[in-house]
MARKOLNU-321346 format. One record per residue (C-alpha): x, y, z. Coordinates in steps of 0.2 Angstrom, whole numbers, plus 5000, padded with zeros to 4 digits. Each point is the difference from the previous one (the first is absolute). Last residue first. Example, Ala and Ser with C-alpha at 12.3 -4.5 7.8 and 13.67 -1.06 7.14 Angstrom:
2
506849955036;499449835003;
***
This chain:
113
543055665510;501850074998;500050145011;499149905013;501649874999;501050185005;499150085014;499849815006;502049995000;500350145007;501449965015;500549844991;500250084982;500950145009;501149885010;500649904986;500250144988;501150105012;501049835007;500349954980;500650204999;501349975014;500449844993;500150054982;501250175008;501149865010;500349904984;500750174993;500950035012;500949825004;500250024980;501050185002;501149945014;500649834994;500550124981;500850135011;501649915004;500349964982;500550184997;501049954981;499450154993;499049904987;499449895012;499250115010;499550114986;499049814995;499550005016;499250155002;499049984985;499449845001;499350055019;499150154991;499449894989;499449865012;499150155009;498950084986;499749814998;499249985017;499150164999;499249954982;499449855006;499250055014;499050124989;499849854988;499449905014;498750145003;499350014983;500149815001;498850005014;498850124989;499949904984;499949845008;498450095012;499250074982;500449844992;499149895012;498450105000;499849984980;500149835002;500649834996;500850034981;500950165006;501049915012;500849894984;500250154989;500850105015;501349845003;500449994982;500350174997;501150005017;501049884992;500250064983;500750155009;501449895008;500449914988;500550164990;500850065014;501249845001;500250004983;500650175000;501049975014;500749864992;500250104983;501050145006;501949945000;499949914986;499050114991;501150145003;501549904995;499549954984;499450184995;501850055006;500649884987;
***
């Protein structure tokens, strides 16, 4: 019964990773069929998205978090507050990445070539 349950509740996101692995092995088998060159510069930009990546999803877990005590404790008032934060730390690093990568963008393409 509990075996049950725990499969129901974690097979989507098991599924969903899943996919998503096969994806990426997919995407990497198909660059590597053009040219060594090509899979150098995907490997590295996606080295960086999954750096972004990271930072975003450290923060929709904290953001989960809170709002679930929120809730928990029944402090709905905080729940408005905490997601206006949290969008206006992803703007404030969107603003940080955006002006970086305009700012040195040939330091960076001649980083990759």
């Amino acid at each position: 019964l509990i075996l049950l349950e725990s499969l129901r509740v974690g097979f989507p996101a098991g599924l969903g990773l899943t996919v998503e692995v096969l994806s990426h092995l997919i995407f990497f088998k198909l660059i590597s069929l053009t040219s060594p060159e090509n899979l150098t510069i995907v490997s590295l930009v996606q080295s960086l998205l999954f750096l972004v990546g990271f930072l975003y999803e450290g923060l929709s877990k904290g953001v989960t978090t809170l709002c679930a005590n929120f809730m928990g404790g029944g402090q709905y008032q905080y729940i408005g507050k905490t997601l206006r934060s949290a969008a206006m730390l992803q703007l404030a690093f969107f603003i940080a990445a955006c002006s970086l990568f305009v700012l040195y963008s040939k330091s960076i393409i001649d980083i990759f070539m």
